[in-house]
Wavefront OBJ file of the C-alpha trace (Angstrom):
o trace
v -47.899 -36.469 32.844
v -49.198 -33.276 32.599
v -46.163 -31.594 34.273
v -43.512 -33.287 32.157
v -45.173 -31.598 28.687
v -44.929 -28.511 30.312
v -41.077 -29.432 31.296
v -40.516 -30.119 27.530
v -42.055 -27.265 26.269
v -39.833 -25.020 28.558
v -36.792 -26.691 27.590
v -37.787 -26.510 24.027
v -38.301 -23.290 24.303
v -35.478 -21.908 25.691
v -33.350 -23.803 23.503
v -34.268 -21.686 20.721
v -32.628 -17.982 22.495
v -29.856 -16.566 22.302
v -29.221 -14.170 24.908
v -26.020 -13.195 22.766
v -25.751 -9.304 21.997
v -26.042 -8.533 19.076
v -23.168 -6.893 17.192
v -23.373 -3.133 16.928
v -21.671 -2.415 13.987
v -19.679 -5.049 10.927
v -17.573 -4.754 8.268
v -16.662 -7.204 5.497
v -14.635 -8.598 3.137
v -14.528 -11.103 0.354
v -11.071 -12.733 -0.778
v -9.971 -13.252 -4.433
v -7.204 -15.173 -6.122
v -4.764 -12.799 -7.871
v -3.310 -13.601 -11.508
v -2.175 -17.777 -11.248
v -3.878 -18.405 -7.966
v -7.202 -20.018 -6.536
v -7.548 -18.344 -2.563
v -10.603 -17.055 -1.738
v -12.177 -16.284 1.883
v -14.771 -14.312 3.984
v -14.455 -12.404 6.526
v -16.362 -10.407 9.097
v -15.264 -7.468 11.536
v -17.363 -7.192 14.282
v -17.871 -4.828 17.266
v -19.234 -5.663 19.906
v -18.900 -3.684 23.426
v -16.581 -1.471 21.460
v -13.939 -4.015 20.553
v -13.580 -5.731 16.674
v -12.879 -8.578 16.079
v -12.396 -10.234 12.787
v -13.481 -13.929 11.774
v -11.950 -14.822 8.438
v -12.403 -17.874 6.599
v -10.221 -18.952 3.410
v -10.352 -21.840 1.074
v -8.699 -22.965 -2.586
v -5.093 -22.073 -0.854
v -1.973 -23.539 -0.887
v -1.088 -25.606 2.313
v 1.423 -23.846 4.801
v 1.380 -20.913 7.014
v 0.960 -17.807 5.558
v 1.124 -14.188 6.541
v -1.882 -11.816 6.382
v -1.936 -7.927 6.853
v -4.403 -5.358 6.319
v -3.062 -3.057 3.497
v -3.265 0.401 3.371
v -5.637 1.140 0.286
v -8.832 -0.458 -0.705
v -7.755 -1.510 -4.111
v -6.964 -4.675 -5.560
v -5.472 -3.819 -8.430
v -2.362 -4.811 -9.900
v -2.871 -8.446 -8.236
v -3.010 -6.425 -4.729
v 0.036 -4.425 -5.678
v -2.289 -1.364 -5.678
v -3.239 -2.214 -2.116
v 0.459 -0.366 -0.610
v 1.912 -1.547 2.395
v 1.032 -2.707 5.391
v -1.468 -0.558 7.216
v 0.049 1.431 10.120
v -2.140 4.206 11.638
v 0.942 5.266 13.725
v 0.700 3.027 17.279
v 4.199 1.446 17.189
v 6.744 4.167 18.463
v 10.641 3.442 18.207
v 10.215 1.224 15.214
v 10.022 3.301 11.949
v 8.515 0.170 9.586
v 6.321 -1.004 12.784
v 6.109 -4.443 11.452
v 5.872 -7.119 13.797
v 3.027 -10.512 14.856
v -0.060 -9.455 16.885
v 1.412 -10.464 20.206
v 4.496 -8.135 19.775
v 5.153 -4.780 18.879
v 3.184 -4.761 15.758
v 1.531 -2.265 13.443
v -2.406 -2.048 13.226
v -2.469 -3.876 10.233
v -0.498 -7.335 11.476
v -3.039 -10.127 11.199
v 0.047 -12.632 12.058
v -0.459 -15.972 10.106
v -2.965 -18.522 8.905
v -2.287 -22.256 8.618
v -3.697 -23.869 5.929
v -4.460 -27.206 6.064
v -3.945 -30.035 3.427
v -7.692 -29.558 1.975
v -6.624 -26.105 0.975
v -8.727 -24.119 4.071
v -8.048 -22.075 7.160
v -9.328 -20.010 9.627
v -7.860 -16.430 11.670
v -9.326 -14.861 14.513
v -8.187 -11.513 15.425
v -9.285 -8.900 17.998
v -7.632 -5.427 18.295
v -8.399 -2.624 20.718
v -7.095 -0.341 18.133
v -9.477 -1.141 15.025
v -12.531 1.083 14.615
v -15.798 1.072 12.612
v -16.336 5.055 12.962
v -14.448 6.693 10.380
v -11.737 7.532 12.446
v -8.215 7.180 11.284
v -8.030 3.333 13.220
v -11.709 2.526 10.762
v -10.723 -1.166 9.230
v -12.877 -0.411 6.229
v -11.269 1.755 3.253
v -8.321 -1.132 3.538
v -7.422 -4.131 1.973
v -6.365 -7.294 3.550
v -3.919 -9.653 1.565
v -2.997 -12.850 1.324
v 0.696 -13.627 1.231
v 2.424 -16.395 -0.266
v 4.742 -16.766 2.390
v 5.036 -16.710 6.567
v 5.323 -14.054 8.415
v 7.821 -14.114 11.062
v 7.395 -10.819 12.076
v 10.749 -9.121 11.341
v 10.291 -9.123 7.260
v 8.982 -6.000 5.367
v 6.797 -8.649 3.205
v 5.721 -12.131 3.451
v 6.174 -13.046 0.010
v 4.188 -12.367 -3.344
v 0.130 -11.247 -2.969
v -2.061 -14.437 -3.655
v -5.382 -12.759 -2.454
v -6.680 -9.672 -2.151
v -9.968 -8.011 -0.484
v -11.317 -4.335 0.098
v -13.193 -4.427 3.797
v -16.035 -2.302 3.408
v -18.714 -1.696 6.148
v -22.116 -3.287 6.086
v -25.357 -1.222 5.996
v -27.107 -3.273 8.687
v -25.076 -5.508 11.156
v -28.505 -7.369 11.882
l 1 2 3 4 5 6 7 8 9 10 11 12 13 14 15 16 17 18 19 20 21 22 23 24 25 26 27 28 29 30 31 32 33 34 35 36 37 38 39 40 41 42 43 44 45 46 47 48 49 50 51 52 53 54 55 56 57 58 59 60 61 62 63 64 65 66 67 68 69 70 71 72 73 74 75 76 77 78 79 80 81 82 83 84 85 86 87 88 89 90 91 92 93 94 95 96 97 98 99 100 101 102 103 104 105 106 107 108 109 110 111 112 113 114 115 116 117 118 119 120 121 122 123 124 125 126 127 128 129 130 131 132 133 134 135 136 137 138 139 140 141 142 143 144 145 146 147 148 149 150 151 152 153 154 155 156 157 158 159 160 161 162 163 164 165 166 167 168 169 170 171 172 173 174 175
């Protein structure tokens, strides 16, 4: 009896670790609707053994695939117009827009697309050996990501008209 308490306490116990590393450094982001529309979303960029990777959550959007980027400028202003264009630190050679889907040629700031599902949420995970959280030129934060309206099928300068727009900014403590 004795020896299966002490079995039960171990187990207990070691259900409660997580031998998990901790991230070493995170960004963030919160979505909001522009002018007419309801998307919001979270996200997080993470590093972890030097490579980001962004979770992003959305909700309150219209069902279909759409394309998200990360813009060049923090600023949602202007219902995201103020964000510019698709971020682009320079990476794609031979194609002067750069624009492309994460699995092609593709500029730094191609998040591909999201699906959203009837209830109005979806979900995008990313990871790019080019994104930073240093303050070098390939740093996520000081960027916007948007929301389009549309899909993006890679080839397109836009994917449609801004429905959500958030500035990434880096968190003070990734703990």
């Amino acid at each position: 009896m004795q020896h299966s308490r002490l079995l039960v306490l171990v187990l207990f116990g070691a259900c409660g670790t997580d031998d998990a590393p901790a991230p070493d450094a995170t960004a963030s982001v919160a979505i909001l609707p522009t002018t007419g529309q309801a998307v919001t979303g979270t996200g997080v960029f993470e590093r972890l053994a030097g490579v980001i990777t962004l979770e992003l959550d959305i909700a309150n959007a219209a069902p279909g695939v759409h394309g998200m980027h990360i813009h060049q400028v923090a600023d949602c202003a202007m219902d995201g117009m103020a964000a510019g264009g698709h971020w682009d630190a320079g990476e794609t050679a031979g194609d002067p827009d750069g624009h492309g889907l994460p699995d092609g040629a593709s500029h730094v700031g191609d998040l591909g697309n999201i699906t959203i599902s009837a209830d109005g949420t979806g979900a995008l995970t990313r990871t790019n050996a080019t994104w930073t959280l240093d303050g070098s030129a390939t740093d996520v934060t000081g960027h916007a990501i948007i929301f389009h309206a549309l899909t993006d099928d890679g080839s397109m300068p836009s994917a449609g008209a801004r429905h959500g727009c958030g500035i990434i900014v880096p968190d003070l403590d990734p703990a």
